[in-house]
Structures are given as C-alpha cells and as structure tokens.
FIMI-796726 format. One record per residue (C-alpha): residue in one letter; x, y, z; residue number from 1. Coordinates in nm, 3 decimals, always signed. Example, Ala and Ser with C-alpha at 12.3 -4.5 7.8 and 13.67 -1.06 7.14 Angstrom:
<atoms>
<atom code="A" X="+1.230" Y="-0.450" Z="+0.780" pos="1"/>
<atom code="S" X="+1.367" Y="-0.106" Z="+0.714" pos="2"/>
</atoms>
This chain:
<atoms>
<atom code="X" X="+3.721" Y="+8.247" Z="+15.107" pos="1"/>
<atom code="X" X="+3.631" Y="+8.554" Z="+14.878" pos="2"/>
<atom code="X" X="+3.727" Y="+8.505" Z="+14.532" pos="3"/>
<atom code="X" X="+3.912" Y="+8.829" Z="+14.348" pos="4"/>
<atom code="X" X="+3.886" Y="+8.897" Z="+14.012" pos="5"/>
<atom code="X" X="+4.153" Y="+8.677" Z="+13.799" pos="6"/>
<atom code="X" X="+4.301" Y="+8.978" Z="+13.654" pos="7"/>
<atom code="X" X="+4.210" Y="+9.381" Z="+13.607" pos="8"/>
<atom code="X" X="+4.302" Y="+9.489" Z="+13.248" pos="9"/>
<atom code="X" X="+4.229" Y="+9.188" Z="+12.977" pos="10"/>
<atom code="X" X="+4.500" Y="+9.189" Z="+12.660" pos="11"/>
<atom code="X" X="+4.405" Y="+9.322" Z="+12.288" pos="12"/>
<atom code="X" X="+4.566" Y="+9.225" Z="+11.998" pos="13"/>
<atom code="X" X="+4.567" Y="+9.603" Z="+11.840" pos="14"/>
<atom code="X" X="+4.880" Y="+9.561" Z="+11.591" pos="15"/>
<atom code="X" X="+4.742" Y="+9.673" Z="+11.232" pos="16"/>
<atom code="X" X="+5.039" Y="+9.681" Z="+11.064" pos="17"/>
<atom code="X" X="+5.164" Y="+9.481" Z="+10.758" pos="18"/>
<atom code="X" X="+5.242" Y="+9.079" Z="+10.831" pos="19"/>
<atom code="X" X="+5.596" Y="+9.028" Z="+10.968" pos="20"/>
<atom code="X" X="+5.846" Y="+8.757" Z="+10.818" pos="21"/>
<atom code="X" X="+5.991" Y="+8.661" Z="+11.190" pos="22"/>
<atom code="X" X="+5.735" Y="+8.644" Z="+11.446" pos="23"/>
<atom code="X" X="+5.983" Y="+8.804" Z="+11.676" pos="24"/>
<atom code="X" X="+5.936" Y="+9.089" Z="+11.535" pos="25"/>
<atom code="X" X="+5.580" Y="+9.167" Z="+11.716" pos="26"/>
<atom code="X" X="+5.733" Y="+9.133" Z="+12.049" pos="27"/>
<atom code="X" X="+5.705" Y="+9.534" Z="+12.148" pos="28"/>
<atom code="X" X="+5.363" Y="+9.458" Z="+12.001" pos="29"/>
<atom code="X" X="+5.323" Y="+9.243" Z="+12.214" pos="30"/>
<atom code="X" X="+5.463" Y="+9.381" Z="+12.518" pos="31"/>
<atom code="X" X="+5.232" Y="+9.716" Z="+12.434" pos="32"/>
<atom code="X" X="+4.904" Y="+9.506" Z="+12.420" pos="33"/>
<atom code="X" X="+4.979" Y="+9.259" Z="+12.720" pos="34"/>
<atom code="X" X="+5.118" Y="+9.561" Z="+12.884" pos="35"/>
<atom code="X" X="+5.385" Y="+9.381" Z="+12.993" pos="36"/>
<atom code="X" X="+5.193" Y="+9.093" Z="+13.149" pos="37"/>
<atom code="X" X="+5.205" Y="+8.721" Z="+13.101" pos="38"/>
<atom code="X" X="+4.847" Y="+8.644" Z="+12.864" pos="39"/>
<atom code="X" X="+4.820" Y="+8.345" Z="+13.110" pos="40"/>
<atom code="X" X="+4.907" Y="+8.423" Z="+13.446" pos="41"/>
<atom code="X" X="+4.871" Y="+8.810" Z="+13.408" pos="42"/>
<atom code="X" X="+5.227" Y="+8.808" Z="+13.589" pos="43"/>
<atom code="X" X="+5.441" Y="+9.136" Z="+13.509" pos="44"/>
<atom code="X" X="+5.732" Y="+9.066" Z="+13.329" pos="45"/>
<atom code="X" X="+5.959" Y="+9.292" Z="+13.541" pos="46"/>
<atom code="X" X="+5.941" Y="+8.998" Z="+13.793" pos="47"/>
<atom code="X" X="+6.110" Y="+8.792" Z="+13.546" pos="48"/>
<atom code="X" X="+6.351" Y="+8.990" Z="+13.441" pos="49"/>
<atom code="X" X="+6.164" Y="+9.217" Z="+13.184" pos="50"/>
<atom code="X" X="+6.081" Y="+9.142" Z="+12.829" pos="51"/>
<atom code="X" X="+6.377" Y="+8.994" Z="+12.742" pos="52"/>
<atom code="X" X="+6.286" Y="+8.653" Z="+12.954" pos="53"/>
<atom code="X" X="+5.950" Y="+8.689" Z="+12.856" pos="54"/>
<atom code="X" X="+5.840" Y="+8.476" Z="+12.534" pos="55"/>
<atom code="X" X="+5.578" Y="+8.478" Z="+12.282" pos="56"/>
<atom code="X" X="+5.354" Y="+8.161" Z="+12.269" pos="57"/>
<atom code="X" X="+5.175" Y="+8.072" Z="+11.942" pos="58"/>
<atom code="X" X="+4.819" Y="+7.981" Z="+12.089" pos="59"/>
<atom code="X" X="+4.819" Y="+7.726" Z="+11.813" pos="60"/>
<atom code="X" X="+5.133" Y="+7.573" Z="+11.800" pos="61"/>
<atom code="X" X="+5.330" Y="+7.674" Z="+11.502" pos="62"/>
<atom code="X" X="+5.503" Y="+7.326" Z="+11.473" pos="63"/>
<atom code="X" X="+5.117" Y="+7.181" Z="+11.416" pos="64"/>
<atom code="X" X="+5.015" Y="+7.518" Z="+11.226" pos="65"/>
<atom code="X" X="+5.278" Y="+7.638" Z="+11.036" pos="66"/>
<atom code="X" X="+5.070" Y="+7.895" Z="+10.875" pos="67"/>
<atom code="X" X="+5.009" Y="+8.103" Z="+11.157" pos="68"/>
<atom code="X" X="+5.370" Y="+8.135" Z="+11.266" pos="69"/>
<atom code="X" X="+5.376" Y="+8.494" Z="+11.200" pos="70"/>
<atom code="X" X="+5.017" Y="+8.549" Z="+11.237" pos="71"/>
<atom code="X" X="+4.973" Y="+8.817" Z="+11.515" pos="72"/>
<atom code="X" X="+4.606" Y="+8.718" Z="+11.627" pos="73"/>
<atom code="X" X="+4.807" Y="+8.403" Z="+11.712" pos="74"/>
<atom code="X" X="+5.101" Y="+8.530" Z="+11.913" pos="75"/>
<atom code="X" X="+5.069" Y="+8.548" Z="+12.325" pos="76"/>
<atom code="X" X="+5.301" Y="+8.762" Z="+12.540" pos="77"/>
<atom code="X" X="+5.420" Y="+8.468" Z="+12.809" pos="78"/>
<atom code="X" X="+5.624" Y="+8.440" Z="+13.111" pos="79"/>
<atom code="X" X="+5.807" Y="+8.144" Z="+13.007" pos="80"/>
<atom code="X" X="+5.717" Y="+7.865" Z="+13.246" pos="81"/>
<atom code="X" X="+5.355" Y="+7.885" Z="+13.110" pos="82"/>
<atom code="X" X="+5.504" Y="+7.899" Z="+12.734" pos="83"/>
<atom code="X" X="+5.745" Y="+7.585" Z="+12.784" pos="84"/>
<atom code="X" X="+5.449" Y="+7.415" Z="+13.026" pos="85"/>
<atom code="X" X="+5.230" Y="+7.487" Z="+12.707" pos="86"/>
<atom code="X" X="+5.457" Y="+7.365" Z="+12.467" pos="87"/>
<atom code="X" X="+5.314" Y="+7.222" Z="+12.141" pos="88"/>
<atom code="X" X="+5.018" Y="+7.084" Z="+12.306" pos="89"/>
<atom code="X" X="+4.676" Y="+7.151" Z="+12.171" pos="90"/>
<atom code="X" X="+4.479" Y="+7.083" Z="+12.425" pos="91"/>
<atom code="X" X="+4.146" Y="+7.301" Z="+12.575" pos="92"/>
<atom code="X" X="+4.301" Y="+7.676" Z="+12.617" pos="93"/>
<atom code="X" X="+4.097" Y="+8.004" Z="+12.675" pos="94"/>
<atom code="X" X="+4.306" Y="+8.252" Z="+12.413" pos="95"/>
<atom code="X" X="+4.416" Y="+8.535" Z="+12.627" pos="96"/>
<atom code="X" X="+4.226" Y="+8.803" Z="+12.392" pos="97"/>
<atom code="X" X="+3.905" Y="+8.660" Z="+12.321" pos="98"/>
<atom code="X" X="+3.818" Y="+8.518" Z="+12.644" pos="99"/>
<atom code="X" X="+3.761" Y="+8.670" Z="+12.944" pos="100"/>
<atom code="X" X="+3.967" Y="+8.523" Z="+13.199" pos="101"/>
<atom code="X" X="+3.752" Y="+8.626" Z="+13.494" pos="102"/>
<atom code="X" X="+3.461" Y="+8.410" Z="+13.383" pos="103"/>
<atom code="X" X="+3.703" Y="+8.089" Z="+13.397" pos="104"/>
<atom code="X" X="+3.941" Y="+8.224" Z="+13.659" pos="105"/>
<atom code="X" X="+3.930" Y="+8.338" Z="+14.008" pos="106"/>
<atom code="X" X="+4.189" Y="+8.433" Z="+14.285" pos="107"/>
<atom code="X" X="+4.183" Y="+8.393" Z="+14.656" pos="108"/>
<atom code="X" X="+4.313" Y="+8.696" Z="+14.922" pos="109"/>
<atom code="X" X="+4.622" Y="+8.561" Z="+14.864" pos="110"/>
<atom code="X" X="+4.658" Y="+8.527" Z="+14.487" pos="111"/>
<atom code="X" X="+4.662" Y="+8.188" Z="+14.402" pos="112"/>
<atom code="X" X="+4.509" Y="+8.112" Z="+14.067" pos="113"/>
<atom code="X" X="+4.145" Y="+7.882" Z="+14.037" pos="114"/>
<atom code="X" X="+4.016" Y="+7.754" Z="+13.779" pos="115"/>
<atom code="X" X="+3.607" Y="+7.786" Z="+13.795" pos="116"/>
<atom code="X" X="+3.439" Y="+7.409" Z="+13.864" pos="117"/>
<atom code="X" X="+3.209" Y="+7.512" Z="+13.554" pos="118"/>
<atom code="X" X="+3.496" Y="+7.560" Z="+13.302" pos="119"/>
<atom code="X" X="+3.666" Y="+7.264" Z="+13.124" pos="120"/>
<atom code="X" X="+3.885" Y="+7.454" Z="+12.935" pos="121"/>
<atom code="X" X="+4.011" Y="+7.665" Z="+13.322" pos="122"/>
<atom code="X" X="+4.006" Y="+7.340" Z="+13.452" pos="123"/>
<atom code="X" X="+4.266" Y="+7.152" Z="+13.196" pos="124"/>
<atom code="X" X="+4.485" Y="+7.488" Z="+13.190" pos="125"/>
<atom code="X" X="+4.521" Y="+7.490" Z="+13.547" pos="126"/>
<atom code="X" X="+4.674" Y="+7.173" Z="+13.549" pos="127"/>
<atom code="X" X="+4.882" Y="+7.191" Z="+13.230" pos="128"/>
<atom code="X" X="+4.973" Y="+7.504" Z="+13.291" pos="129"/>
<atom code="X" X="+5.084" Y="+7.483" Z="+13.650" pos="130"/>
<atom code="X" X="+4.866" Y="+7.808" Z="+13.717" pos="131"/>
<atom code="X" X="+4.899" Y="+7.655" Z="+14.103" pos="132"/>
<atom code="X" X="+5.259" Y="+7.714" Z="+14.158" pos="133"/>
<atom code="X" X="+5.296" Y="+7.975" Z="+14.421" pos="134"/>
<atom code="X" X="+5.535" Y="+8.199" Z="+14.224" pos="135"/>
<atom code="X" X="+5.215" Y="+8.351" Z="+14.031" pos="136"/>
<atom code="X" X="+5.024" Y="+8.447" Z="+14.347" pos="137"/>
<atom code="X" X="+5.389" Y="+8.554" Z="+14.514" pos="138"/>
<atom code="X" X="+5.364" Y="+8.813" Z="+14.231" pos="139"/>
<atom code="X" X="+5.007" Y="+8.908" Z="+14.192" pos="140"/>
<atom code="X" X="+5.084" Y="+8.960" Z="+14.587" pos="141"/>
<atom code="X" X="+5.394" Y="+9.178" Z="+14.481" pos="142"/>
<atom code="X" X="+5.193" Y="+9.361" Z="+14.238" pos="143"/>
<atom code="X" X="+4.924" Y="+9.456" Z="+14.436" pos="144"/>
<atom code="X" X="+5.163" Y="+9.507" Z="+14.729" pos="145"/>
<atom code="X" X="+5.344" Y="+9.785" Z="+14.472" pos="146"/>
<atom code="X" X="+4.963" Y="+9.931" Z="+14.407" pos="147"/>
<atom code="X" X="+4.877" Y="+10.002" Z="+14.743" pos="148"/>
<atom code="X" X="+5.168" Y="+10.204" Z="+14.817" pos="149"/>
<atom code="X" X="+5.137" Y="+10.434" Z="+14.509" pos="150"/>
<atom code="X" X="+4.765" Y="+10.511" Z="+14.645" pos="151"/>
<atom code="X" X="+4.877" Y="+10.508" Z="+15.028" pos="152"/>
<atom code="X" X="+5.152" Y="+10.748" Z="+14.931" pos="153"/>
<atom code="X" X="+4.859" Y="+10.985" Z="+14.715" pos="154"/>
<atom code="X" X="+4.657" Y="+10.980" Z="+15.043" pos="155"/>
<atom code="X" X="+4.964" Y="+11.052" Z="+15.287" pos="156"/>
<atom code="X" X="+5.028" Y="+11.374" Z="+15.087" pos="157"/>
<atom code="X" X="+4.757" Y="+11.509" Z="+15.188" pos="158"/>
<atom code="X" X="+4.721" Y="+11.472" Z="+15.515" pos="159"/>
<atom code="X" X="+4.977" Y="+11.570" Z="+15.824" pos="160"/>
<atom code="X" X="+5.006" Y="+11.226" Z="+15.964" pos="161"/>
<atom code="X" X="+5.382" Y="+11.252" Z="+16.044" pos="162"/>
<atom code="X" X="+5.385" Y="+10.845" Z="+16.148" pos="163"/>
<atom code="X" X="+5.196" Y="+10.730" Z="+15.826" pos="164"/>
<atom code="X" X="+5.438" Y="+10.915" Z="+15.620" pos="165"/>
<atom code="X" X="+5.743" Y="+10.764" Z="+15.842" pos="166"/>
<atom code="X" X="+5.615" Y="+10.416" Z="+15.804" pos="167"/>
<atom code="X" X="+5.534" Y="+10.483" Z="+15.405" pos="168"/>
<atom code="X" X="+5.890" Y="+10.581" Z="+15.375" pos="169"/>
<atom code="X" X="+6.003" Y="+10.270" Z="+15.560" pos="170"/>
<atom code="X" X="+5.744" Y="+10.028" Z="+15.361" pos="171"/>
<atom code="X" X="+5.859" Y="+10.216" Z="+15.024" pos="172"/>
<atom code="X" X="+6.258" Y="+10.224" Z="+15.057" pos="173"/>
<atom code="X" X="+6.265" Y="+9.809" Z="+15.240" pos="174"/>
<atom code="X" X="+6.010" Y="+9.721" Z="+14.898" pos="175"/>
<atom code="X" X="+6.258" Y="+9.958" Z="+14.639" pos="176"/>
<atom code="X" X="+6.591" Y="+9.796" Z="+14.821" pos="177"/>
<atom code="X" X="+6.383" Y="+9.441" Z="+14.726" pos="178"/>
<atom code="X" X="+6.359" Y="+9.594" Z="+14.351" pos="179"/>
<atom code="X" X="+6.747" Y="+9.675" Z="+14.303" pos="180"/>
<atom code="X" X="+6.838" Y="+9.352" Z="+14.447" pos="181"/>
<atom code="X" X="+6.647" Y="+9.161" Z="+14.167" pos="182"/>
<atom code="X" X="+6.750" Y="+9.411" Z="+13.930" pos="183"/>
<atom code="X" X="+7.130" Y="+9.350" Z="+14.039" pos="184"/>
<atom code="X" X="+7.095" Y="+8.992" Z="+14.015" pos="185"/>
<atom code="X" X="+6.932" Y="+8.982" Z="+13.670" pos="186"/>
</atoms>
C-alpha cells in the first residue's frame, strides 16, 4: 500500500481585519482561506452542498473558552460531521493551520484517511473524528477524479486522438450529469 499525501494545499488564517461581534461573520473568511475545504478532512464543500452546510468549528470550544468565540485564529472551516463529531470536546487535535496534516496524516490509493502510528494527537482524531468513514475518501476520490479530467482534457487538445477525445466527452458529460443531480437535489 503506497501512502498519498493527506492533503495538497494546507489552510491559512490570513483575515487582518478588525475583531467581529458574531463569529459568523468570518465565514467568507473562512471559506477564502480553507478554500472551500473542510480544515479536517480537506473535503470540498460543494460535496455537501456548498458553504451554506458547511460550519465553522471553534478549535477550542467556545462553550469552555468563551473568550475566543469571535477570535479568528480560533475559527475552522468544517464539513459538519467532523464539527458535530468534535463537539465541545477538548481532547488531542492538530489545529488545521499550524500543523501540517501530512506529518500526522496519510491516504491510501483509494483515499481513506490514516492516522500516522507515531502521532497521538492523528491517532485520537481519527477515532473521534470518524476520519474512517468512507464518505471522505468517496470524495477525495471525486476530487481527484474531477482533477484528472481537467488535465486529460489540456492534453487531448492537443493532440488528434479522435477516441481519447470521444471517451473524454463521455467521462466529462456521465461525471457533469452526476454534478446537476446533486445540485438538483440540494
């Protein structure tokens, strides 16, 4: 089994602005710096629905730390099964922004989520987290499904391969159809 890199882009926490009264607020923020990905799972958020069923965790739970409630070097951009799975526990997390992920976490061809034998903290997460359920490597599978095509569809442009540009078509409207029917259903 090869292990892939946990994720490709890591989050930053880049808002300079002045502090917020409703934490809510920061959610383009937030969307921007994540871009558009779940801090934990590094899930796009179009596969939930967008950013409206996406939800901002406090790292440190706001009901235990009331004074970072609005903080923004507290807020994570989360899919919300991680968020509610997360809940107000304080337990051994990895913040998003300051750790690197790839260190703790590793994927398989297939895109399920490990935790790294030599990190605690990955180890606990996994677990309380539920960083094993299948729907995060069905969409790390999606996403990279998505990338391929964009660079399979660069390459068939420039070539005359009349049957790699059929099937690309084929591949491209069956995957698009897939899109619109989650869309419609939404």
């Amino acid at each position: 089994m090869s292990e892939l890199p946990f994720r490709e882009v890591p989050p930053k926490r880049s808002y300079a602005g002045k502090k917020l009264s409703d934490y809510r607020r920061y959610k383009d923020f937030l969307v921007q710096d994540f871009e558009n990905r779940c801090g934990y799972t590094y899930c796009l958020d179009f596969w939930f629905g967008g950013k409206s069923n996406f939800q901002i965790d406090h790292f440190k739970p706001k009901s235990k730390f009331p004074d970072l409630e609005t903080d923004y070097n507290n807020l994570v951009y989360s899919c919300s099964f991680v968020n509610r799975a997360k809940s107000d526990d304080v337990g051994s997390y990895l913040d998003p922004v300051n750790e690197d992920y790839n260190t703790h976490f590793y994927r398989d061809e297939l895109g399920n989520i490990y935790p790294r034998a030599e990190s605690e903290a990955a180890r606990y997460m996994y677990i309380r987290l539920k960083l094993y359920l299948k729907r995060h490597s069905i969409i790390w599978m999606l996403d990279q499904l998505e990338q391929r095509m964009f660079i399979l569809q660069e390459l068939i442009e420039h070539s005359q391969n009349e049957l790699a540009k059929a099937l690309l078509v084929e591949i491209t409207m069956r995957y698009n159809n897939y899109k619109r029917h989650l869309r419609a259903i939404q």
